[in-house]
TORKETOR-984102 format. One record per atom (N, C-alpha, C, CB): y, x, z; residue number from 0; atom name. Coordinates in pm, 1 decimal, padded with zeros to 6 digits, always signed. Atoms other than C-alpha are relative to their C-alpha. Glycine has a CB too. Example, Ala and Ser with C-alpha at 12.3 -4.5 7.8 and 13.67 -1.06 7.14 Angstrom:
REM TORKETOR-984102
{pt {-00119.0, +00089.0, +00000.0}, 0, 'N'}
{pt {-00450.0, +01230.0, +00780.0}, 0, 'CA'}
{pt {+00120.0, +00090.0, +00000.0}, 0, 'C'}
{pt {+00002.7, -00099.2, +00124.6}, 0, 'CB'}
{pt {-00119.0, -00082.0, -00006.0}, 1, 'N'}
{pt {-00106.0, +01367.0, +00714.0}, 1, 'CA'}
{pt {+00109.0, -00077.0, +00073.0}, 1, 'C'}
{pt {+00046.2, +00041.4, -00141.5}, 1, 'CB'}
***
This chain:
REM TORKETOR-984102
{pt {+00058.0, -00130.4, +00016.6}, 0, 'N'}
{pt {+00021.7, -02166.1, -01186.6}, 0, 'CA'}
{pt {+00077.4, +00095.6, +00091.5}, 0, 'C'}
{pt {+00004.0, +00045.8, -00150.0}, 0, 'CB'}
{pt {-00103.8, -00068.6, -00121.1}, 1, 'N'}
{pt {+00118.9, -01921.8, -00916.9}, 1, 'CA'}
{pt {-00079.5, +00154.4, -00054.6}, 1, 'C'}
{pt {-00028.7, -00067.5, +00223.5}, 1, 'CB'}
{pt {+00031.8, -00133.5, +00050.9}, 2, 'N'}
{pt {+00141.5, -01535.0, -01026.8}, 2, 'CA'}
{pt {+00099.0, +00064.9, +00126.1}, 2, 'C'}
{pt {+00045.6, +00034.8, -00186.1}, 2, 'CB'}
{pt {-00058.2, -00050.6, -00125.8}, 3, 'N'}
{pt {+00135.2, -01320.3, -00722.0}, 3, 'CA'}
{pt {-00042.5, +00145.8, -00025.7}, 3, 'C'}
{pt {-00058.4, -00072.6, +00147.2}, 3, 'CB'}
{pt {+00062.3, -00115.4, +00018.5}, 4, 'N'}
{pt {-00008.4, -01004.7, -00877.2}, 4, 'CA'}
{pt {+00150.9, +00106.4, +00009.8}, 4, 'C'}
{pt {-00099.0, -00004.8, -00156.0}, 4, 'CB'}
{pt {-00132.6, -00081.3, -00021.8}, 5, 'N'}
{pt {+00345.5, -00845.3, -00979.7}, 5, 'CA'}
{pt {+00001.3, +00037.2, -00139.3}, 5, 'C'}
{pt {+00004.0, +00133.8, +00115.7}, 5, 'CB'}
{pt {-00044.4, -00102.8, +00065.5}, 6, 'N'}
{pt {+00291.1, -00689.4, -01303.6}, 6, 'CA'}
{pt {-00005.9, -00116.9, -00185.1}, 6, 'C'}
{pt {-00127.2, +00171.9, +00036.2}, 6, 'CB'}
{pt {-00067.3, +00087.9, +00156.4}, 7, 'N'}
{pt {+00372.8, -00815.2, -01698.8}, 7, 'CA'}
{pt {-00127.5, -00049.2, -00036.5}, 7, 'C'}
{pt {+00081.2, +00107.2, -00153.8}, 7, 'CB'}
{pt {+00087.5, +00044.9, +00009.8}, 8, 'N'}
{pt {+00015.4, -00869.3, -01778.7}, 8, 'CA'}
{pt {-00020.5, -00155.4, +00088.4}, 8, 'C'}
{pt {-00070.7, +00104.7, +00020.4}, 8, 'CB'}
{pt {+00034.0, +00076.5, -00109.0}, 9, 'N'}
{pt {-00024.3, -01124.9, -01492.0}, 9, 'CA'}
{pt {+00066.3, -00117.2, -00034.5}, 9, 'C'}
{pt {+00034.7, +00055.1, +00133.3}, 9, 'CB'}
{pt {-00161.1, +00136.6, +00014.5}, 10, 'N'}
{pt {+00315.3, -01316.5, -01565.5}, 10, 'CA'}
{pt {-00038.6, -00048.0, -00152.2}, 10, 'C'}
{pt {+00229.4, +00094.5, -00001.7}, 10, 'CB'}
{pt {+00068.8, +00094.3, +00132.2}, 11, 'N'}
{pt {+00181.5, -01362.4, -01918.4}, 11, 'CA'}
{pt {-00109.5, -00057.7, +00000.3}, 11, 'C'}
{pt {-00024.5, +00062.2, -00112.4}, 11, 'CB'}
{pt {+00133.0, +00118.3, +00013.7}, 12, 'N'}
{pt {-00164.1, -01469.5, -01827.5}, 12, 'CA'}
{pt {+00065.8, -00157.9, +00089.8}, 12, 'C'}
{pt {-00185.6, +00082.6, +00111.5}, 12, 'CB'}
{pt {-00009.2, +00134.1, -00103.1}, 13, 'N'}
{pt {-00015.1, -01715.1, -01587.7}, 13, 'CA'}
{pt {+00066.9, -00097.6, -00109.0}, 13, 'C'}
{pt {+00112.8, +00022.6, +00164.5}, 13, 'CB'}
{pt {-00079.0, +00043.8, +00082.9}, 14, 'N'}
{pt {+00255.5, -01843.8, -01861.2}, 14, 'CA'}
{pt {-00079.0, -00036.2, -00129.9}, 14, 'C'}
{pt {+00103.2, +00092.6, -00013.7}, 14, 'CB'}
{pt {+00135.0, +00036.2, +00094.3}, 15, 'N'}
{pt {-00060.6, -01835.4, -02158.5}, 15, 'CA'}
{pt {-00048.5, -00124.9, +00081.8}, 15, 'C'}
{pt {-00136.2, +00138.1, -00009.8}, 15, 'CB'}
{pt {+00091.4, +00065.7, -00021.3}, 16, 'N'}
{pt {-00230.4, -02089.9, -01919.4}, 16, 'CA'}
{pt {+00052.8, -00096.6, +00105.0}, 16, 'C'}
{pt {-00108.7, +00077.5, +00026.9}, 16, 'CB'}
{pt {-00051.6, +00099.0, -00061.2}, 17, 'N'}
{pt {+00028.6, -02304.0, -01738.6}, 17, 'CA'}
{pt {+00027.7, -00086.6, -00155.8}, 17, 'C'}
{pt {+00135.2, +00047.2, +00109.1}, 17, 'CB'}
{pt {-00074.8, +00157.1, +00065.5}, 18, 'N'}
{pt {+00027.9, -02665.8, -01878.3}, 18, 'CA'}
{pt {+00085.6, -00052.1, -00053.8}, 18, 'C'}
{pt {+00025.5, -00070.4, +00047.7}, 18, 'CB'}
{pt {-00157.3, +00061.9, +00037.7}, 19, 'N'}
{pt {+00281.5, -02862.5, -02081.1}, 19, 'CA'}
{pt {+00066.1, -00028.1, +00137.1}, 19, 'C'}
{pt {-00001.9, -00160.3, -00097.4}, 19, 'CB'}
{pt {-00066.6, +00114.1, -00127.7}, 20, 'N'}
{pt {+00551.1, -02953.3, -01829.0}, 20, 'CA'}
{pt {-00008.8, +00107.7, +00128.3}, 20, 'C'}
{pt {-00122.9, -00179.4, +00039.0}, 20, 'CB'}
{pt {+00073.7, -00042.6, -00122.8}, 21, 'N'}
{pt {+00406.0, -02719.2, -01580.7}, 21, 'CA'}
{pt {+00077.4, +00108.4, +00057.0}, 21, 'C'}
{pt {-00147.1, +00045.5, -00026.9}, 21, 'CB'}
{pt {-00099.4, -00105.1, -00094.3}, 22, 'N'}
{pt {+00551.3, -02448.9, -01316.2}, 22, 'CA'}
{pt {-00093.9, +00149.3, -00028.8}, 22, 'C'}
{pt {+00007.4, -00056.0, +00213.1}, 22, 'CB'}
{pt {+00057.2, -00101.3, +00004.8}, 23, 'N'}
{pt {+00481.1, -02112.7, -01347.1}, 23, 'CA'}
{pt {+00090.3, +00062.0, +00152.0}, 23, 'C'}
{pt {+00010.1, +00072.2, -00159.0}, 23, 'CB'}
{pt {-00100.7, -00068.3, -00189.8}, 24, 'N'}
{pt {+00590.7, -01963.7, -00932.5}, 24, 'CA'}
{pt {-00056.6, +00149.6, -00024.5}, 24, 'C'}
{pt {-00087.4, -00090.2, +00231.4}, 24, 'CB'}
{pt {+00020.2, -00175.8, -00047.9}, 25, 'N'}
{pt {+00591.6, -01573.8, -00893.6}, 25, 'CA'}
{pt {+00059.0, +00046.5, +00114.1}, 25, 'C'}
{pt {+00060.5, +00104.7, -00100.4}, 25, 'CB'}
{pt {-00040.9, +00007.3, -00140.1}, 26, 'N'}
{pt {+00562.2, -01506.5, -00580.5}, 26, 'CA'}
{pt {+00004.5, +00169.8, +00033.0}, 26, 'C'}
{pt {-00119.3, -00100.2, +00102.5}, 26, 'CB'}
{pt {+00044.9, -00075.7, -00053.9}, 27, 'N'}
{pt {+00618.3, -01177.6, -00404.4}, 27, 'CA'}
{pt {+00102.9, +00132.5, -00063.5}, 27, 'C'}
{pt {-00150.7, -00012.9, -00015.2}, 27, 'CB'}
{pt {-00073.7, -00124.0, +00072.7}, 28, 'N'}
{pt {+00797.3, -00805.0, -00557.6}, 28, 'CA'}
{pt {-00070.1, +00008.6, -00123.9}, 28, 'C'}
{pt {-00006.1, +00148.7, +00080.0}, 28, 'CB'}
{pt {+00032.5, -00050.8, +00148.3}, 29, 'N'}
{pt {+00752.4, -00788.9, -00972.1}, 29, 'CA'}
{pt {+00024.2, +00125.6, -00010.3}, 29, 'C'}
{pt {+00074.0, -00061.8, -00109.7}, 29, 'CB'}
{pt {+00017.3, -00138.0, +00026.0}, 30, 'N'}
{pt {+00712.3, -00427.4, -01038.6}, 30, 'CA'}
{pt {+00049.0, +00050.7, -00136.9}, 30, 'C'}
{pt {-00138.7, +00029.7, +00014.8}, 30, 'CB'}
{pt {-00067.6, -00040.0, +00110.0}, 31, 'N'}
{pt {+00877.8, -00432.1, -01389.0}, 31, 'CA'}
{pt {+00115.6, -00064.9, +00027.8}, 31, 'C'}
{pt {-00059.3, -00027.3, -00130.1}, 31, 'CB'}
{pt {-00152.2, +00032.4, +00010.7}, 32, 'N'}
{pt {+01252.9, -00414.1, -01420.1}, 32, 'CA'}
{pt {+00002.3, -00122.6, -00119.9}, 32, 'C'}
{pt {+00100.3, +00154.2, -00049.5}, 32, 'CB'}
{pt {+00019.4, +00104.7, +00137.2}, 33, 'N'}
{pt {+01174.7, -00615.6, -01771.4}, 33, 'CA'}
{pt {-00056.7, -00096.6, +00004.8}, 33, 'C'}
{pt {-00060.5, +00038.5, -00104.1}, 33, 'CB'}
{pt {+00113.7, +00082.1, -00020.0}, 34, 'N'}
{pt {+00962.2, -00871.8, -01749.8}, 34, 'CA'}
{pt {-00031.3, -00110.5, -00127.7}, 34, 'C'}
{pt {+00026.2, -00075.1, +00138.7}, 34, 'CB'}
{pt {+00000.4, +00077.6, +00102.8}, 35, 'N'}
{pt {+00834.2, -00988.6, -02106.5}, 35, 'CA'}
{pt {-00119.7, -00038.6, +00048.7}, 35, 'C'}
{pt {+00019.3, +00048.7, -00138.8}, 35, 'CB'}
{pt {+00123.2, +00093.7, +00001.6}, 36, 'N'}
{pt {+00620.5, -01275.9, -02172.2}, 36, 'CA'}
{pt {+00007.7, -00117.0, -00110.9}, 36, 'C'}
{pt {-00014.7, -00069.6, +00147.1}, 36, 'CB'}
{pt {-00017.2, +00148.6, +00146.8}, 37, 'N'}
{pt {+00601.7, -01555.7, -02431.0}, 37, 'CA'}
{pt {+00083.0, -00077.1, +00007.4}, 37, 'C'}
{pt {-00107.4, -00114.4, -00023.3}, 37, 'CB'}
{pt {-00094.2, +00124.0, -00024.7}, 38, 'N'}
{pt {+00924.3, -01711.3, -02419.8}, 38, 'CA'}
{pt {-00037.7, -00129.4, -00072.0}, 38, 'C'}
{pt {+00144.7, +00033.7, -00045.3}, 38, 'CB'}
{pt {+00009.3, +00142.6, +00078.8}, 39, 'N'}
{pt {+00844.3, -01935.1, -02700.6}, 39, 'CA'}
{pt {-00091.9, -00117.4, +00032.7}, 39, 'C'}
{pt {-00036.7, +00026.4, -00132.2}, 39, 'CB'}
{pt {+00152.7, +00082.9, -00007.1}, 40, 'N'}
{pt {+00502.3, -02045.0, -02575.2}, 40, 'CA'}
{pt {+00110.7, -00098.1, +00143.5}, 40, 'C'}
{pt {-00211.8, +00138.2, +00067.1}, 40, 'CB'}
{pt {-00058.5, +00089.4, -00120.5}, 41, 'N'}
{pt {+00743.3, -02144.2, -02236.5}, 41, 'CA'}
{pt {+00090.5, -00094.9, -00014.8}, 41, 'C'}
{pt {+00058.7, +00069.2, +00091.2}, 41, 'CB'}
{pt {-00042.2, +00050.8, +00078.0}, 42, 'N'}
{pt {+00962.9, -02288.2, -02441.0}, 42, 'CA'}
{pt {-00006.8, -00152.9, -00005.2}, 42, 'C'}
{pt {-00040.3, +00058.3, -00081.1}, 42, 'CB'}
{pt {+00079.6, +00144.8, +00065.3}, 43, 'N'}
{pt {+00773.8, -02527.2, -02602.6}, 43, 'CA'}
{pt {-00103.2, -00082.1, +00107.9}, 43, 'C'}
{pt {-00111.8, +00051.4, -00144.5}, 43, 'CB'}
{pt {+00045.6, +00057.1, -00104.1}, 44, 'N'}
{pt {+00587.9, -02620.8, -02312.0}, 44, 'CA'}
{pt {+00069.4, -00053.5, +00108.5}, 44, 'C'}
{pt {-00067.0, +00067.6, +00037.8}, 44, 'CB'}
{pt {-00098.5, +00020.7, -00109.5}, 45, 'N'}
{pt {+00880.4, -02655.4, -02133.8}, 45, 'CA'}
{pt {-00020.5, -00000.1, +00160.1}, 45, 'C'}
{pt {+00047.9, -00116.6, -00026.8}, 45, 'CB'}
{pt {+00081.5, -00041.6, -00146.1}, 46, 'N'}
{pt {+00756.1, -02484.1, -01791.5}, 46, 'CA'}
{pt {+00129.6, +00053.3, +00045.3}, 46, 'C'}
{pt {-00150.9, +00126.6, +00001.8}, 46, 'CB'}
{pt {-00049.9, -00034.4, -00091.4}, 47, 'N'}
{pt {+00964.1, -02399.5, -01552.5}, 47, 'CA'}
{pt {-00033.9, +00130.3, +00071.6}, 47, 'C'}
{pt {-00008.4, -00089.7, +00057.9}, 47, 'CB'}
{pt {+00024.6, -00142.4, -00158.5}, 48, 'N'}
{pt {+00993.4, -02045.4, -01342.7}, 48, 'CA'}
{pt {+00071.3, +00036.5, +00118.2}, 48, 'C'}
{pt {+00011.9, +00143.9, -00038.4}, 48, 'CB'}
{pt {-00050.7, -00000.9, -00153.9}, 49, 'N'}
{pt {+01026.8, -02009.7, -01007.8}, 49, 'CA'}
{pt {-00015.1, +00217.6, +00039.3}, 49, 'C'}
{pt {-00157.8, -00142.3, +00130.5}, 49, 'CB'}
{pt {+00070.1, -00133.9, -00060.6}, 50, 'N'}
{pt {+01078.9, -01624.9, -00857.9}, 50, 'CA'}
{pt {+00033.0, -00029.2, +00153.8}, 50, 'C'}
{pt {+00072.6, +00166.3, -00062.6}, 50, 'CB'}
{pt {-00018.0, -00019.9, -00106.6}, 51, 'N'}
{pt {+01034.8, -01616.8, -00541.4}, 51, 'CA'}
{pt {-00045.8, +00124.8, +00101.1}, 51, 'C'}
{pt {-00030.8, -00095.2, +00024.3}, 51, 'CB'}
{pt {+00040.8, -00113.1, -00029.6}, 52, 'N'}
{pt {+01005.8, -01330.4, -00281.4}, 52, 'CA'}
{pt {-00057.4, -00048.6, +00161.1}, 52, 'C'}
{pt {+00122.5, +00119.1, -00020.9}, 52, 'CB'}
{pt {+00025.9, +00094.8, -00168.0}, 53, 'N'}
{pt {+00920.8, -01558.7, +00068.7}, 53, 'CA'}
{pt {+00063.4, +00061.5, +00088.1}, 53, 'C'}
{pt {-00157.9, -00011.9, +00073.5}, 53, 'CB'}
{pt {-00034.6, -00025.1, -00113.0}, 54, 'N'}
{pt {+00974.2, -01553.9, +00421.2}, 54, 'CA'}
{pt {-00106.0, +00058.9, +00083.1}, 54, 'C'}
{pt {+00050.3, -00104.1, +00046.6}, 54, 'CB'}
{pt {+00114.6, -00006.5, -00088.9}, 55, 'N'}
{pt {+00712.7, -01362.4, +00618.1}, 55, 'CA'}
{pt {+00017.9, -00030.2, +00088.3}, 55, 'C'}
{pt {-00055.8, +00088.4, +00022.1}, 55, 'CB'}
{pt {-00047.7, +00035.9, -00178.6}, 56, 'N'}
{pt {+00883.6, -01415.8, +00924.1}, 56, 'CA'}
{pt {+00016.0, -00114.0, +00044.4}, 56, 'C'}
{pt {+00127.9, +00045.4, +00049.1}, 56, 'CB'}
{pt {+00018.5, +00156.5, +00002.8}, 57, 'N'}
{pt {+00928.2, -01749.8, +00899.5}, 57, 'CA'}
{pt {-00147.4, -00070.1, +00009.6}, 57, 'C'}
{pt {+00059.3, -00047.5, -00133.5}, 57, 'CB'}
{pt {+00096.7, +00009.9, +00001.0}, 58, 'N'}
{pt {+00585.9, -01785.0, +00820.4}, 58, 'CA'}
{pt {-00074.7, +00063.0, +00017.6}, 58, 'C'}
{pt {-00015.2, -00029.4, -00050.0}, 58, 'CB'}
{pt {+00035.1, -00088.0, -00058.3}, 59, 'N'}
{pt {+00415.9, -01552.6, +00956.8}, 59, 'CA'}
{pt {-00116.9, -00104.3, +00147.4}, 59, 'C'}
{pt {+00154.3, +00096.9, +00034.6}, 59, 'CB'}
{pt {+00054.3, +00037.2, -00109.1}, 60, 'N'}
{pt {+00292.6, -01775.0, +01303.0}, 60, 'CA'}
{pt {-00126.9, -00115.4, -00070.8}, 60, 'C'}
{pt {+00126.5, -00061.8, +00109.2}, 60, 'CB'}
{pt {+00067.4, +00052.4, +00093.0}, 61, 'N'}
{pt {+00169.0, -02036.6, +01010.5}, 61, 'CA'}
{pt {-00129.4, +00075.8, +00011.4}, 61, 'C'}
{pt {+00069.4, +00003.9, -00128.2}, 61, 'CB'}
{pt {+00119.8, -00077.0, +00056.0}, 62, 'N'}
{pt {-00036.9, -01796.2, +00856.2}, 62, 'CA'}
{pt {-00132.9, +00046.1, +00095.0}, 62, 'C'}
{pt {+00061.4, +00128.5, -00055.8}, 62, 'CB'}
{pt {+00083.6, -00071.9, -00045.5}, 63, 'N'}
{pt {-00192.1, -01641.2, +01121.8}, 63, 'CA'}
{pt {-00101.2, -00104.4, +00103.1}, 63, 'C'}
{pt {+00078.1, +00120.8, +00063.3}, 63, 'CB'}
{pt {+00062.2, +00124.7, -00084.6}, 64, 'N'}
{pt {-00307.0, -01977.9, +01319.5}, 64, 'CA'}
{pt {-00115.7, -00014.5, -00122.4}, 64, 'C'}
{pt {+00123.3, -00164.4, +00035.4}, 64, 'CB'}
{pt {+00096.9, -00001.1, +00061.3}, 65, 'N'}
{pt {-00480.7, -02016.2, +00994.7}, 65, 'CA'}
{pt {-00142.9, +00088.1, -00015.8}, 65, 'C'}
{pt {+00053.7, -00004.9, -00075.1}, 65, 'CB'}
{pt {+00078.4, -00096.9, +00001.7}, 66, 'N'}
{pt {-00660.5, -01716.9, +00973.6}, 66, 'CA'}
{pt {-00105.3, +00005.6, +00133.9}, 66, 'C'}
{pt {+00088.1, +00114.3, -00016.4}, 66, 'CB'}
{pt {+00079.0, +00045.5, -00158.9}, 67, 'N'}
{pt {-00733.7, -01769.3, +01384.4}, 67, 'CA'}
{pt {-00120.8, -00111.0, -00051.0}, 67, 'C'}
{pt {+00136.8, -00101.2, +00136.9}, 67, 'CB'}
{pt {+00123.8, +00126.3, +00058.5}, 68, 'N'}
{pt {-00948.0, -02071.0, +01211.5}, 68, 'CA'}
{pt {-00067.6, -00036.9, -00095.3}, 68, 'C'}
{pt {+00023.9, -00097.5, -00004.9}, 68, 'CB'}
{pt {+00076.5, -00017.8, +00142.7}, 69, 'N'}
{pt {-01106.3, -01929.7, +00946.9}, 69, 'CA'}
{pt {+00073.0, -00108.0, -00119.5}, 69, 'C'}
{pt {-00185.2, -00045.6, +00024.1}, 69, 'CB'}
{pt {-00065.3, +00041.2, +00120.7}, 70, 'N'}
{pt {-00915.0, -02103.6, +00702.0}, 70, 'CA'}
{pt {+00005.6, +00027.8, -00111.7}, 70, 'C'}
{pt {+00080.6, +00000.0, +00003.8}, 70, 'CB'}
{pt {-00016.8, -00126.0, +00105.2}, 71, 'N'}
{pt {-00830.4, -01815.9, +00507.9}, 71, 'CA'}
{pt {-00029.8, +00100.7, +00033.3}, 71, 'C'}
{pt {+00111.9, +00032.1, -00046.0}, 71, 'CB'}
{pt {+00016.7, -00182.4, -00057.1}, 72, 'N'}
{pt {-00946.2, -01460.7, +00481.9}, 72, 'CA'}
{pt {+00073.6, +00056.2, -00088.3}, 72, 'C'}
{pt {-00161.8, +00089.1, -00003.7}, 72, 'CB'}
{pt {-00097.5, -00134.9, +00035.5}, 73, 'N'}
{pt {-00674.8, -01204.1, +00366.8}, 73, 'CA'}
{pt {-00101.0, +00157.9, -00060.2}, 73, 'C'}
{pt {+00095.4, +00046.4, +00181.4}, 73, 'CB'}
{pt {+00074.9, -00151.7, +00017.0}, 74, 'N'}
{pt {-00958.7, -00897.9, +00366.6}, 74, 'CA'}
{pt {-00004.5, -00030.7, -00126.3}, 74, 'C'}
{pt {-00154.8, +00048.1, +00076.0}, 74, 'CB'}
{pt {+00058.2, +00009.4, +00112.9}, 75, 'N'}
{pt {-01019.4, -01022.7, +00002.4}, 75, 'CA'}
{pt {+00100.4, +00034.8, -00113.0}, 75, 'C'}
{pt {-00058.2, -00128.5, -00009.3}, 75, 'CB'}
{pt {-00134.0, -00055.6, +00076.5}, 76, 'N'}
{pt {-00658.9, -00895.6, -00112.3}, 76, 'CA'}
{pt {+00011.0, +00141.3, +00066.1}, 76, 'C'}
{pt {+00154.5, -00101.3, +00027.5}, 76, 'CB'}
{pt {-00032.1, -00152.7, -00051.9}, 77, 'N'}
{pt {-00692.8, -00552.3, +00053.5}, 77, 'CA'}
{pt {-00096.6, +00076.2, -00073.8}, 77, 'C'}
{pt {-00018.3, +00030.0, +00169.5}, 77, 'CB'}
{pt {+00031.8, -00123.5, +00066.1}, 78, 'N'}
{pt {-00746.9, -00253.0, -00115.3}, 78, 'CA'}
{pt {-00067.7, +00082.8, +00116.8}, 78, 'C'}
{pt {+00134.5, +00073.0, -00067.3}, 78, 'CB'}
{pt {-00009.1, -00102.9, -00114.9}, 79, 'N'}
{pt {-00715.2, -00008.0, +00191.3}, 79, 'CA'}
{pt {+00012.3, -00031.9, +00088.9}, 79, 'C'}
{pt {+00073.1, +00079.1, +00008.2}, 79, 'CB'}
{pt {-00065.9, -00011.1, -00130.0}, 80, 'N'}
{pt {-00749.6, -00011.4, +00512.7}, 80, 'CA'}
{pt {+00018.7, +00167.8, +00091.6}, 80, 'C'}
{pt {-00093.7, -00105.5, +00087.5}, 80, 'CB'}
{pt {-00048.4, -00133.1, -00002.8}, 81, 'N'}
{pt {-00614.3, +00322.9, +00650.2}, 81, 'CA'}
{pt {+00081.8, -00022.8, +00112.6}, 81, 'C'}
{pt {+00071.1, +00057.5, -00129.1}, 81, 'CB'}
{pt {-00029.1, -00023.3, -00078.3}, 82, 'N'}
{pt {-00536.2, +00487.5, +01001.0}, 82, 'CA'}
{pt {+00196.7, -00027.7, -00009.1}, 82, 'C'}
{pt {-00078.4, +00119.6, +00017.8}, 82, 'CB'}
{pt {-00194.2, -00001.8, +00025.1}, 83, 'N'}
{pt {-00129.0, +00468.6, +01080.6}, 83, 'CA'}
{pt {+00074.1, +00127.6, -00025.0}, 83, 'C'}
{pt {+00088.5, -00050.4, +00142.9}, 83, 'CB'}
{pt {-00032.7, -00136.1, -00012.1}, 84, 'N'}
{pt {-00143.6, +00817.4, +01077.2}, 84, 'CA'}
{pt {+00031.2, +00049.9, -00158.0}, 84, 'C'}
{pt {-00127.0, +00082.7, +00077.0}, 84, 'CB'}
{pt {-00008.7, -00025.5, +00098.6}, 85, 'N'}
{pt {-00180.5, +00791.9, +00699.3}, 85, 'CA'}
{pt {+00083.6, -00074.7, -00097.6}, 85, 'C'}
{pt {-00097.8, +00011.8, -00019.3}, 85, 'CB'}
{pt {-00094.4, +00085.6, +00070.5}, 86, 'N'}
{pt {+00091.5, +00585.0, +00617.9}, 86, 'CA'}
{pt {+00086.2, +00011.7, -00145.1}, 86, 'C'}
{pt {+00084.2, -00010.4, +00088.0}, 86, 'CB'}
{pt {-00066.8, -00065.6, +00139.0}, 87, 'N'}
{pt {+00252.7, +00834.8, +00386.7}, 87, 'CA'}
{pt {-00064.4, +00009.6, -00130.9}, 87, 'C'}
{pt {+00030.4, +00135.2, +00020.2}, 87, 'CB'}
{pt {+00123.4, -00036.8, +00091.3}, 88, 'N'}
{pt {-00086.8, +00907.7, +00211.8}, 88, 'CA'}
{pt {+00009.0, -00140.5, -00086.4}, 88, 'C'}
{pt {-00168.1, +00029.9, +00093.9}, 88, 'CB'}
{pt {+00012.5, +00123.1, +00036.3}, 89, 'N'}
{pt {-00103.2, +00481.7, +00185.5}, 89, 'CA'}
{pt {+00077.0, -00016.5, -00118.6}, 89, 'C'}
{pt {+00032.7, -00086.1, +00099.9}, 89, 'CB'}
{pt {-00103.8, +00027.2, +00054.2}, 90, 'N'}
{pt {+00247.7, +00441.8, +00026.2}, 90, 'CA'}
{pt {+00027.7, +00048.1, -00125.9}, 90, 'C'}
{pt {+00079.1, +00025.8, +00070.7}, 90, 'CB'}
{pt {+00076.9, -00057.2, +00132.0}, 91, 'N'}
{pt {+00162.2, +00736.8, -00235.3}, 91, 'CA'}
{pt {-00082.3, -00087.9, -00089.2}, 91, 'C'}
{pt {-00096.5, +00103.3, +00040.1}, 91, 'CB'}
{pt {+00098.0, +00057.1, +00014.1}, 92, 'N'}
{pt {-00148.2, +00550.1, -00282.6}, 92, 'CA'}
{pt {+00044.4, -00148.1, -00115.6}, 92, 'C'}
{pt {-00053.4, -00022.1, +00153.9}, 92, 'CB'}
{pt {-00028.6, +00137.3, +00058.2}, 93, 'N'}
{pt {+00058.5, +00200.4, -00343.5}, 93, 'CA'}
{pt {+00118.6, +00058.8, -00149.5}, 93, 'C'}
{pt {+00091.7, -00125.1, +00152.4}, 93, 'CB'}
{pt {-00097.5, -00043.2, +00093.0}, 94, 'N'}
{pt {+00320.1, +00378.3, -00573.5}, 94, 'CA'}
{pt {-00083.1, +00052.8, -00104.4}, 94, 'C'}
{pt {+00102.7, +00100.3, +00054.4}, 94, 'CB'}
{pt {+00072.1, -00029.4, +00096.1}, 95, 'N'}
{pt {+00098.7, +00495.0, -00772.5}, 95, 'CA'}
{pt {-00091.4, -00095.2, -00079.9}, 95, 'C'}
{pt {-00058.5, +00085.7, +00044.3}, 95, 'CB'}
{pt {+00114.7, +00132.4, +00030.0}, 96, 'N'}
{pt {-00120.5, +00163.3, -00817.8}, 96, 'CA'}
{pt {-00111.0, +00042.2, -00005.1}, 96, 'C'}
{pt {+00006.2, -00082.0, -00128.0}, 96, 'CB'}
{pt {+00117.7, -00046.7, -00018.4}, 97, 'N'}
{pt {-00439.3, +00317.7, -00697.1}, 97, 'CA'}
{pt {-00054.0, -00049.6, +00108.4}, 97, 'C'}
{pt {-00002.9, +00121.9, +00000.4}, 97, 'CB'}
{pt {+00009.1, +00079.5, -00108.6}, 98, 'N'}
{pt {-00372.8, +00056.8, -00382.8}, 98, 'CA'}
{pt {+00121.7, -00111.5, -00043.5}, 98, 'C'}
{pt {+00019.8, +00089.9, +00147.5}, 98, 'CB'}
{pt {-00082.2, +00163.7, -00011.4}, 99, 'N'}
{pt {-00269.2, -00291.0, -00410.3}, 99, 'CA'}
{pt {+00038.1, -00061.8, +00086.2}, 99, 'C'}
{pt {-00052.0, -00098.3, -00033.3}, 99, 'CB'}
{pt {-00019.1, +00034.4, -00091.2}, 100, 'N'}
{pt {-00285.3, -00406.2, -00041.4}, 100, 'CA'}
{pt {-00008.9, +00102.0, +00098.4}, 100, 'C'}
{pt {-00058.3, -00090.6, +00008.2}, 100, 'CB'}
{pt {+00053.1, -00102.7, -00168.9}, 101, 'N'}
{pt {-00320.5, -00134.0, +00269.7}, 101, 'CA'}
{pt {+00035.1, -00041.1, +00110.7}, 101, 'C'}
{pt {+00057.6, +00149.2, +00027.9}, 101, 'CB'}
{pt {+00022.5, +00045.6, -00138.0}, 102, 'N'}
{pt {-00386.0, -00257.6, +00619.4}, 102, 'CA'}
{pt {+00068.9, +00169.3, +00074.7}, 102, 'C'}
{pt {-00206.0, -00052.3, +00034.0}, 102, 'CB'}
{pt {-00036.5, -00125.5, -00095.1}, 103, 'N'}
{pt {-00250.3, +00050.4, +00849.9}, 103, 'CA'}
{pt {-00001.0, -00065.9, +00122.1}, 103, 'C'}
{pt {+00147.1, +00080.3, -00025.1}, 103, 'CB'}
{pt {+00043.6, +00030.3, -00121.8}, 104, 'N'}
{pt {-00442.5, +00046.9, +01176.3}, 104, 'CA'}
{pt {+00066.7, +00114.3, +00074.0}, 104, 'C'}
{pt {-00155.0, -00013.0, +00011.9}, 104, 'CB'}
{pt {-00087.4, -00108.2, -00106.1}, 105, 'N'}
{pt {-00295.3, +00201.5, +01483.6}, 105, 'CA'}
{pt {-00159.1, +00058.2, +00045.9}, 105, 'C'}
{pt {+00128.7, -00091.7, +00165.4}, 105, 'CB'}
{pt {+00164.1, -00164.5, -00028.6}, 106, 'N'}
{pt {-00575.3, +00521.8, +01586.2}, 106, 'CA'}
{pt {-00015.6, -00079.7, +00152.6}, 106, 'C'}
{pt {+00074.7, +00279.6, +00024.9}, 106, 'CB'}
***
C-alpha cells in the first residue's frame, strides 16, 4: 500500500486496507507533525512502515524518459498550473491546501 497523499486521513486509509504481513510506504512530505493511525490494527497485522521522502534528482532522467513514452501522465496529480510570475500566489495556494500539485510555467 503506498500513501503519497501526506495527510492523517490517507495514512489511515492506507493502514485500514494494507494486508496481513503487508507494507504500508509513505512516500513524499507528511504534513502532520503527529501522525495517528491504528496502531493496533498495524499491530496485529504486523505491517511494516516505510517513510520515505525520495530522490528526485536521482530519478528525475527515469521519470521523464517515461513520460517521453507515454508511460505515465503526471497532469492527473496537478491541481494548478500557474505562470512563474505567480509563484508566491501558488505557494499561498499550496499552504493553504486549496492546491495539491502546481506546475509554474515560465511567461
Amino acid at each position: 500500500m503506498i500513501e503519497a497523499v501526506g495527510t492523517d486521513d490517507a495514512l489511515s486509509l492506507a493502514v485500514a486496507n494494507a494486508g496481513r504481513r503487508g507494507a504500508v510506504s509513505i512516500v513524499g512530505a507528511h504534513s502532520a507533525e503527529a501522525m495517528p493511525f491504528a496502531t493496533r490494527t498495524a499491530f496485529t497485522r504486523e505491517l511494516s512502515l516505510r517513510f520515505a521522502v525520495g530522490d528526485p534528482i536521482r530519478d528525475r532522467d527515469k521519470v521523464v524518459a517515461l513520460m517521453r513514452a507515454d508511460r505515465i501522465d503526471p497532469s492527473i496529480l496537478l491541481s494548478h498550473r500557474m505562470p512563474l510570475d505567480e509563484a508566491v500566489h501558488a505557494y499561498e495556494l499550496f499552504d493553504s491546501r486549496q492546491a495539491h500539485k502546481v506546475v509554474l510555467v515560465a511567461s
